[in-house]
Each structure stands twice: as C-alpha cells, then as structure tokens.
KOLLUM-985840 format. One record per residue (C-alpha): residue number from 1; residue in three letters; chain; x, y, z. Coordinates in nm, 2 decimals. Layout:
N
<pt NUM, ala, A, <X, Y, Z>>
...
// end
This chain:
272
<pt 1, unk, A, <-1.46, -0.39, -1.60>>
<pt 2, unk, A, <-1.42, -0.18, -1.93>>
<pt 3, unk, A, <-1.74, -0.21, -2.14>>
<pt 4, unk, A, <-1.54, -0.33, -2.46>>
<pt 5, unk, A, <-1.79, -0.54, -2.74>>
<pt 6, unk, A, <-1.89, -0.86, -2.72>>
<pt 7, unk, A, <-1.78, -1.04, -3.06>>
<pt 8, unk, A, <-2.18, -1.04, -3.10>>
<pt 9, unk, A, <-2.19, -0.68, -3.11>>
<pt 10, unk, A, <-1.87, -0.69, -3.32>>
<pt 11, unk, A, <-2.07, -0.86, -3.56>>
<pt 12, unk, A, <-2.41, -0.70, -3.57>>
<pt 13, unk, A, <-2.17, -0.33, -3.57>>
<pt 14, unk, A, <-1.97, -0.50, -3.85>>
<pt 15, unk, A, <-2.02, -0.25, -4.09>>
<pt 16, unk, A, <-1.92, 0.06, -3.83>>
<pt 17, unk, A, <-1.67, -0.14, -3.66>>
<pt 18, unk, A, <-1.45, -0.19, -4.03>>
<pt 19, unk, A, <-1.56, 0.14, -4.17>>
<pt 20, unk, A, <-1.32, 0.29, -3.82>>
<pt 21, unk, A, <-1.04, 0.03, -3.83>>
<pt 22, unk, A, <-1.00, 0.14, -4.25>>
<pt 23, unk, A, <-0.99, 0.52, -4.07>>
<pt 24, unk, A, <-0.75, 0.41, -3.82>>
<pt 25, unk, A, <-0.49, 0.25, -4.02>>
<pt 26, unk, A, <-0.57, 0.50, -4.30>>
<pt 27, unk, A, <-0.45, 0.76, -4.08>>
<pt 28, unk, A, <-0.11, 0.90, -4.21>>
<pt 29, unk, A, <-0.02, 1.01, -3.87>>
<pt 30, unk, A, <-0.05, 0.64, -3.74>>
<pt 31, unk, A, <0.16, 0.45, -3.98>>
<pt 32, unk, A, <0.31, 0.53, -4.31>>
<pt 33, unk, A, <0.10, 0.47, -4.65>>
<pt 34, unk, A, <0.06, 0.20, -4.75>>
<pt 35, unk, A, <0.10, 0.04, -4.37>>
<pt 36, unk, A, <0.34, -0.24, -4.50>>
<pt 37, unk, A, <0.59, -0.29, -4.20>>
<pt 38, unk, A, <0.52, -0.57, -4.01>>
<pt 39, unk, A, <0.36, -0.48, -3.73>>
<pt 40, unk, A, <0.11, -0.33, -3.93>>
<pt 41, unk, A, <0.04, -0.63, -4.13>>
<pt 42, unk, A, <-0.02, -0.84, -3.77>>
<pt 43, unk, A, <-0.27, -0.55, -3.67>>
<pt 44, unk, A, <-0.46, -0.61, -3.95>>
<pt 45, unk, A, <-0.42, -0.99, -3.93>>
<pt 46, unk, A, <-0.56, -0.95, -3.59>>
<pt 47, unk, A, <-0.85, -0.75, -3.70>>
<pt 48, unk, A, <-0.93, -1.04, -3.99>>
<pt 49, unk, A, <-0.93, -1.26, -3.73>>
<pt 50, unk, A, <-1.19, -1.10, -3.51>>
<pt 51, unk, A, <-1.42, -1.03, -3.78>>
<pt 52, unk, A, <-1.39, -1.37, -3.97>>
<pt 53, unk, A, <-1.27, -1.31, -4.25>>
<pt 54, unk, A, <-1.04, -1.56, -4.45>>
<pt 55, unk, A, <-0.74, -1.48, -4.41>>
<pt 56, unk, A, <-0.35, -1.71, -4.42>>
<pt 57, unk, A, <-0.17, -1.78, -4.08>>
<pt 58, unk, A, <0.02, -1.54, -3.93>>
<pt 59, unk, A, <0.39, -1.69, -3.99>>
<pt 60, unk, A, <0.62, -1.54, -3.71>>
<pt 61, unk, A, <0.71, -1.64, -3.39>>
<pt 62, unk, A, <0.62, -1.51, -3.01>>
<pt 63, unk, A, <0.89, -1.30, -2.97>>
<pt 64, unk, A, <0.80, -1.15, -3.32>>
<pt 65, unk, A, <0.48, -1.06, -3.26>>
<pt 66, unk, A, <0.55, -0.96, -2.90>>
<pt 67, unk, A, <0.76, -0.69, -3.04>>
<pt 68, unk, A, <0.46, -0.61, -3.29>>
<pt 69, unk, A, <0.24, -0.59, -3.06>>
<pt 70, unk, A, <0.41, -0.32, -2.83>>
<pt 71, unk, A, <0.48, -0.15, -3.14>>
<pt 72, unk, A, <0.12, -0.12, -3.20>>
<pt 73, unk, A, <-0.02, -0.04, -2.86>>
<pt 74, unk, A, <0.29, 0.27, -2.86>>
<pt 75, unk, A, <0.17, 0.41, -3.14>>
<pt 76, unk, A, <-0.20, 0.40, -3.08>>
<pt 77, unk, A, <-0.16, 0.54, -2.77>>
<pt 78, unk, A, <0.05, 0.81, -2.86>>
<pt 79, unk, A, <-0.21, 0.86, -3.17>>
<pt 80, unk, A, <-0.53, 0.90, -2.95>>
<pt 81, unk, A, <-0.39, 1.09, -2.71>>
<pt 82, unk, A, <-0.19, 1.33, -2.97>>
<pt 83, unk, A, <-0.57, 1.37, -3.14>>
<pt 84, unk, A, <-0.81, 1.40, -2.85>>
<pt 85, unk, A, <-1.05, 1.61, -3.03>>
<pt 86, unk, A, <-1.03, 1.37, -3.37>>
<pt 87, unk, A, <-1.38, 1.22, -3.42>>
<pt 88, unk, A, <-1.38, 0.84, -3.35>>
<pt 89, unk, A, <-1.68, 0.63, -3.29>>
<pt 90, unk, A, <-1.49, 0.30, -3.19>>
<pt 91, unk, A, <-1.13, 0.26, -3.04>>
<pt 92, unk, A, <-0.92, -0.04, -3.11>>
<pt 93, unk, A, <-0.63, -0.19, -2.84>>
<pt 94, unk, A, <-0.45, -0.48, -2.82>>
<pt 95, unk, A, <-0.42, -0.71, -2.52>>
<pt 96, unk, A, <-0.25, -1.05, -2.42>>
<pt 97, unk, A, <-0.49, -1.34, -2.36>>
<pt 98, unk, A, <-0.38, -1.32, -2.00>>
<pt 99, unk, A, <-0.54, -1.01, -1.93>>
<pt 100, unk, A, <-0.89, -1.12, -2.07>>
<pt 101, unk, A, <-1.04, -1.11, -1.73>>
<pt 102, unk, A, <-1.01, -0.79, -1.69>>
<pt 103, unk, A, <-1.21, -0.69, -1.96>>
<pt 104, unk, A, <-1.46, -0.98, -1.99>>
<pt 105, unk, A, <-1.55, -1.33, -1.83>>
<pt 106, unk, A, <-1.27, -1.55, -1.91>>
<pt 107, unk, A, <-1.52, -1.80, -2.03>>
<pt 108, unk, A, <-1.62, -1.51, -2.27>>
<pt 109, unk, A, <-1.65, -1.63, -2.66>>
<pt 110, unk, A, <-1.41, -1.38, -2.80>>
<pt 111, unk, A, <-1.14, -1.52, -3.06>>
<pt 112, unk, A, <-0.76, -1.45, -2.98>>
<pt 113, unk, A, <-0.51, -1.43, -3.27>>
<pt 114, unk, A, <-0.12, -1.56, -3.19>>
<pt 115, unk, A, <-0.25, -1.48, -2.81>>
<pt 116, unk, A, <-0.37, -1.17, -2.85>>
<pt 117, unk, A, <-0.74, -1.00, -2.82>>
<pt 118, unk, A, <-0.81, -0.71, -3.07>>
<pt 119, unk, A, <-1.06, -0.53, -2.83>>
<pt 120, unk, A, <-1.26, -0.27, -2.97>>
<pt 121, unk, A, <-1.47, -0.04, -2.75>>
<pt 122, unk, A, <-1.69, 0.29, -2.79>>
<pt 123, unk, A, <-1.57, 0.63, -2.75>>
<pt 124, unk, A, <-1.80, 0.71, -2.45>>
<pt 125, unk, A, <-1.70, 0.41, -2.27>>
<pt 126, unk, A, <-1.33, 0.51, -2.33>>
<pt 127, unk, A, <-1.36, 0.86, -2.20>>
<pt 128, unk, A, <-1.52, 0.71, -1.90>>
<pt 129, unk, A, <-1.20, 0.48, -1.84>>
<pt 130, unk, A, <-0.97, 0.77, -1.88>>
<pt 131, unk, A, <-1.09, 0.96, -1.67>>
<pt 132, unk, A, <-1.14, 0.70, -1.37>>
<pt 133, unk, A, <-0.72, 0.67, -1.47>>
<pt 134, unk, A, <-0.69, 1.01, -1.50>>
<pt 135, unk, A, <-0.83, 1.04, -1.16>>
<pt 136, unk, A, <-0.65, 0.73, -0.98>>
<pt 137, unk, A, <-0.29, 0.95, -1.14>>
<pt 138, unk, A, <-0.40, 1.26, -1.01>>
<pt 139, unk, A, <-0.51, 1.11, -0.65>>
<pt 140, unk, A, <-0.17, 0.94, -0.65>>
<pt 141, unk, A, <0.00, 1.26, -0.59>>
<pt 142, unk, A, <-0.23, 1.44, -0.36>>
<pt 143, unk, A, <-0.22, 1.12, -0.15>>
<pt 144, unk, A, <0.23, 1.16, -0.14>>
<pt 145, unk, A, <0.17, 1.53, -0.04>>
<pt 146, unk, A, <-0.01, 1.41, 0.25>>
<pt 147, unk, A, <0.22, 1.14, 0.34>>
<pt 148, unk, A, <0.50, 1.37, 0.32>>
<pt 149, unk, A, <0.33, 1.67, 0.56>>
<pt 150, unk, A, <0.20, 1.34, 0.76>>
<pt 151, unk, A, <0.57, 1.24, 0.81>>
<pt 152, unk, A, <0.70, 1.58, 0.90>>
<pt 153, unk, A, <0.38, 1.58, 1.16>>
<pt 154, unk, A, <0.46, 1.26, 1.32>>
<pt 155, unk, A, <0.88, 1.41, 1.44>>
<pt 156, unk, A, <1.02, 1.37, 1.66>>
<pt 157, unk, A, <0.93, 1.00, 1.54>>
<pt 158, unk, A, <1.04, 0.94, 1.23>>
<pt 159, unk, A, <0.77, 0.72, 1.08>>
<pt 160, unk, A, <0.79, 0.62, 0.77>>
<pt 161, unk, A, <0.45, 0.43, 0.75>>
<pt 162, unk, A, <0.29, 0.69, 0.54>>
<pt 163, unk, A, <0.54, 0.74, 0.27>>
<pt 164, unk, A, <0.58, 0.39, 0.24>>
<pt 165, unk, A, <0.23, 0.37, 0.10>>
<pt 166, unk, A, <0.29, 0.61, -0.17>>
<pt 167, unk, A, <0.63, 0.67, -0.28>>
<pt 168, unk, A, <0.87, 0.43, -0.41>>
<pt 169, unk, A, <1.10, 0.35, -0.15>>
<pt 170, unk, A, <1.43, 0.32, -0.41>>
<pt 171, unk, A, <1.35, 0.60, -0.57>>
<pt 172, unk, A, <1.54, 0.96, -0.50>>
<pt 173, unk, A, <1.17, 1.12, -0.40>>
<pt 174, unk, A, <1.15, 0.87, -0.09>>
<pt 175, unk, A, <1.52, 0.92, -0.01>>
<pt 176, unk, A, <1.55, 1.31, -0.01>>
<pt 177, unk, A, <1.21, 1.30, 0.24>>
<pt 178, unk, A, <1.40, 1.10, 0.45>>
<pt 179, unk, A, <1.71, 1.30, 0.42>>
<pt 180, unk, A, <1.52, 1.57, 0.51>>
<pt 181, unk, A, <1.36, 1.35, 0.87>>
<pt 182, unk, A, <1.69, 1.28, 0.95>>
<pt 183, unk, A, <1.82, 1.66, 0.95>>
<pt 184, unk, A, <1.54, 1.78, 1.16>>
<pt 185, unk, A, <1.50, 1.50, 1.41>>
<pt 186, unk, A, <1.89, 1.58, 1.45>>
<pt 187, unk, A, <1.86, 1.95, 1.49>>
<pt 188, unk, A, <1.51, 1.88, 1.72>>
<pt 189, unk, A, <1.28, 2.03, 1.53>>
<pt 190, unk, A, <0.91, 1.95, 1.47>>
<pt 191, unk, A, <0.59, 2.13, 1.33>>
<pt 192, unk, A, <0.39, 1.96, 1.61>>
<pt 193, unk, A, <0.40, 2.19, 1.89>>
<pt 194, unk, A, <0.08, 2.39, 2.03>>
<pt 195, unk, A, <-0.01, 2.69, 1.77>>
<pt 196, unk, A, <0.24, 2.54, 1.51>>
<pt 197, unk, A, <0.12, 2.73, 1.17>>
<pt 198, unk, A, <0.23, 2.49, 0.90>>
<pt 199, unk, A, <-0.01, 2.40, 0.64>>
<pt 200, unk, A, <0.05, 2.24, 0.31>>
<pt 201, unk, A, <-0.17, 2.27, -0.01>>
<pt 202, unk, A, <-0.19, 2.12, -0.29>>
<pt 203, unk, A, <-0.35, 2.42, -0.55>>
<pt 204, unk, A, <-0.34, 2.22, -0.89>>
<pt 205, unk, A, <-0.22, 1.94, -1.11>>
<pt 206, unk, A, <-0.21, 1.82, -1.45>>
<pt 207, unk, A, <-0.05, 1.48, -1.62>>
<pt 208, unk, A, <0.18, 1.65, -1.91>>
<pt 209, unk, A, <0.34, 1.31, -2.03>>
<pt 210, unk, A, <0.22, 0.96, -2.02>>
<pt 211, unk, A, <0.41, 0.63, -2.18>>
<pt 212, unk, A, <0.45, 0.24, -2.07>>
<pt 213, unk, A, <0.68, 0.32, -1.81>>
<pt 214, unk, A, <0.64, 0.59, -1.64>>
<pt 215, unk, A, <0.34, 0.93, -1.59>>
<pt 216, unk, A, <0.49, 1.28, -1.54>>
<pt 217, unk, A, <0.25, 1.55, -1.34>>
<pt 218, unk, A, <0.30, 1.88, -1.27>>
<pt 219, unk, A, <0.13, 2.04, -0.94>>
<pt 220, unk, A, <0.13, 2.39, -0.80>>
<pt 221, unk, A, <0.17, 2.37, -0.40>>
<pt 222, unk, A, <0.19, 2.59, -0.11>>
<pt 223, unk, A, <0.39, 2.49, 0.16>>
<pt 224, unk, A, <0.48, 2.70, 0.46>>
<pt 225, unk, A, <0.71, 2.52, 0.75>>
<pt 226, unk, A, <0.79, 2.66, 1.07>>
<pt 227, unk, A, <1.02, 2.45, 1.23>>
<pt 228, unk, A, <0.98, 2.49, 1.63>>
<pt 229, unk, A, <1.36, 2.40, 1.81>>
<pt 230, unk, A, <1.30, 2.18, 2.10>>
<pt 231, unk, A, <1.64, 2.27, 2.20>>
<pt 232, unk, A, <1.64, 2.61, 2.18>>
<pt 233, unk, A, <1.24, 2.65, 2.28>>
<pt 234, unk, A, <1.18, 2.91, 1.98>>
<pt 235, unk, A, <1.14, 2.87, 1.64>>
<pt 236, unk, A, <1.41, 2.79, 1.37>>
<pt 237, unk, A, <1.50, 3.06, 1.15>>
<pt 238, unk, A, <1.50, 2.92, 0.87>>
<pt 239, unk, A, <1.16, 2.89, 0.73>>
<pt 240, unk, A, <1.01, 2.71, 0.40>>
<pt 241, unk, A, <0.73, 2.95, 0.23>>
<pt 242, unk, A, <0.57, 3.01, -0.06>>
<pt 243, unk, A, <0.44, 2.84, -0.41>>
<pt 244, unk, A, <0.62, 2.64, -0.63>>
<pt 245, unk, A, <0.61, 2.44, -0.90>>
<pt 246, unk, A, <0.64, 2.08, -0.88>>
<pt 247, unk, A, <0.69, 1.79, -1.13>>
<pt 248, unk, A, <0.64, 1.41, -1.03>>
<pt 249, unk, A, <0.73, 1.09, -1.21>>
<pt 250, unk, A, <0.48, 0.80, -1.12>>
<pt 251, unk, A, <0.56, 0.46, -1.14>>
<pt 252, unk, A, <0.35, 0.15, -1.12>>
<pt 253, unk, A, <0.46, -0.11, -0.86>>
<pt 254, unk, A, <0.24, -0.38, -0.77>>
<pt 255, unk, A, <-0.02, -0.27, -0.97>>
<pt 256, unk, A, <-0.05, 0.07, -0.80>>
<pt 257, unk, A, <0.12, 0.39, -0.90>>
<pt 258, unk, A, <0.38, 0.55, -0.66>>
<pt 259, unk, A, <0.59, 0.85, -0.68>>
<pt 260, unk, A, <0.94, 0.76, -0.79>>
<pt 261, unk, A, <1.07, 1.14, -0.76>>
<pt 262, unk, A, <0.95, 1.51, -0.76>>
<pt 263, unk, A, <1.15, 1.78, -0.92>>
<pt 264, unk, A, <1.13, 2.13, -0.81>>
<pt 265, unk, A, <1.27, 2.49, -0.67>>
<pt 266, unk, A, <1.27, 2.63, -0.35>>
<pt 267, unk, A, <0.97, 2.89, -0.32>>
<pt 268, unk, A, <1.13, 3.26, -0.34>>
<pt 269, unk, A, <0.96, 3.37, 0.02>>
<pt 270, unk, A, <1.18, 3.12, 0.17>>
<pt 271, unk, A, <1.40, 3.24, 0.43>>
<pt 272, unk, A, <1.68, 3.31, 0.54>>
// end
C-alpha cells in the first residue's frame, strides 16, 4: 500500500500541502495561464474539497468529469516524468473511489469529490513506488526472454506453458515464437541435445516510453542458437548469433503486464 496522507496529515501539512498544489498548477508547462479549461477548474475543485474550503458544487456530469479526470492524470503524468529532476516536496494524483483500497483502508476518513480522491503523497514515498514499478516492467521482460529460450529448450515438444505466462497470446510477439516452434519442430531441430552451446542473455534494459496503455523497453541481448538436426544427426547451418537490439511493447492484462510484441534485427554474425 502506497504511503499517500491521511486527510489528518493533510491538514496539519496544510500550509506545505497548498503552497505545492499553487506550484503545480502554476506551472506553465502543466496547463496554460491562467488554467481556465475545465478540467483544470475540476482539479482545483477537487483540491477545495480535500482541504475544506468553501467552495460551489461542481455542476457537470460523470461522463464530464470522467473525461476531466483522464485529462488530468495524462498530463500529470507526462509532467513528472518530463521533470524528474524538478524539486517537488508533495505529488498530487487523482483516483476513482473504487480504487481506495489500494491506497488506504476503505473505511479510511478521506473525502471524495464527484467520486474521485485527490491523493497527495511525498516525494520519497513516490520514488519508492516507481521504482518497485520500474522494477516489476523491467522483470516483465527478463521473465519473456526466459520463456522464449525455455520454449525453444523444451522441442521437440512444443510447449507453450511458459510463454503463456508472459506474453500476450493475441499479440504478434506470441505468434512469431510460435511461428518460429513450428518451423523447427518441422525441420527436427532442437537446442537440447548433449553439449548443445546455446545460451541467451539478456545484457540491459531501459523503459524509453510509458502512457495509459501501453510501456515500451528497449533491451540489448545476446543470443546464439545452434540448431542440432535430428534428421540429419549434425548441426543446422544456419545459426542465430550475436547482439541486437530489441524493443518491447508491454501490455497490462489481468492486472499483470505481458509482452504484446518485440521489434528488432537479426544480429550481423548470423549465418549463413
């Protein structure tokens, strides 16, 4: 659970807590000055609701401020992350009442405005949640790269257990993997035989993009497969080597992210 503040901490950091918000909104690169448009004017609503002030009823419907709302969160998001070295004592996000177990108890005294929860939270307590996201993104991938050598491992059987688990199974990463099953179990080839030197491994990555649908990382790998003819008794010619560059798009399915697809060239040393 995220540590966001109680409303009692709200109030007893009142004077920090509004002297941040009047930065945020402030800011030219988060909204235009003076913030007029409308989804400005319900972020600010919001925050007069949290901190009690007197304030007139918001007068627009749920489909108006749902569209507020996720104009909101977009644009914070894209402002924090676009200023990661700004100084910011207290962060600000907006969440559905829905979602307030995850970041308190729902009994919680916390006050909601048109069904939404103005959370604020400190900056070392939001470094800490990126990175734990940063770090389920990142183990995402390293955990597909597995499941894909796993599922080359396990041929002549073509078991798909292991990509199941960590790829998307309608998406065009899950399909060319299987594709790529298919042509070897046909041709009799495996990488299981005695002495068999393929190796995977997986040398870097870094997220490069993130938004509400989709995260895009970039990985350097080594990959080196020596297909071994069961036919023939000898190995293929053809052989996969070398480094290349690889870019995945993540997905989130079920609550968990999974590879929808991974972009990239064959390494150079690759023969014939």
């Amino acid at each position: 659970m995220a540590t966001y503040l109680t409303k009692s901490e709200v109030t007893s950091l009142e004077a920090q807590v509004r002297a941040e918000f009047e930065k945020l909104i402030g800011h030219r690169l988060l909204t235009p000055q003076p913030p007029v448009a409308k989804q400005w004017q319900f972020f600010r609503h919001c925050f007069h609701v949290l901190m009690g002030d007197p304030c007139e009823e918001f007068q627009y419907d749920d489909g108006q401020t749902r569209y507020y709302k996720s104009e909101v969160s977009q644009r914070l998001s894209w402002f924090y992350s676009a200023l990661p070295d700004m100084s910011f004592n207290y962060y600000f996000r907006l969440e559905h009442v829905s979602k307030k177990r995850k970041f308190m108890e729902a009994d919680a005294d916390y006050p909601s405005c048109k069904q939404y929860l103005l959370l604020v939270f400190p900056a070392v307590a939001r470094e800490l949640e990126q990175q734990e996201r940063e770090n389920i993104l990142l183990r995402a991938v390293d955990d597909a790269v597995n499941a894909e050598f796993t599922a080359y491992r396990r041929l002549p059987d073509r078991d798909l257990r292991s990509l199941g688990e960590f790829f998307d199974p309608d998406g065009p990463a899950y399909r060319r993997i299987c594709e790529t099953l298919e042509r070897h179990h046909k041709n009799g080839e495996v990488i299981s035989n005695d002495g068999n030197p393929s190796r995977k491994e997986l040398r870097s990555l870094k997220i490069v993009r993130e938004d509400a649908e989709s995260i895009k990382i970039r990985s350097v790998e080594y990959w080196y497969l020596r297909w071994w003819s069961q036919k023939l008794g000898r190995y293929a010619s053809t052989v996969y080597e070398g480094r290349n560059w690889q870019s995945y798009t993540l997905v989130k399915r079920g609550g968990r992210w999974l590879v929808w697809d991974n972009d990239y060239r064959r390494p150079r040393a690759t023969l014939p």
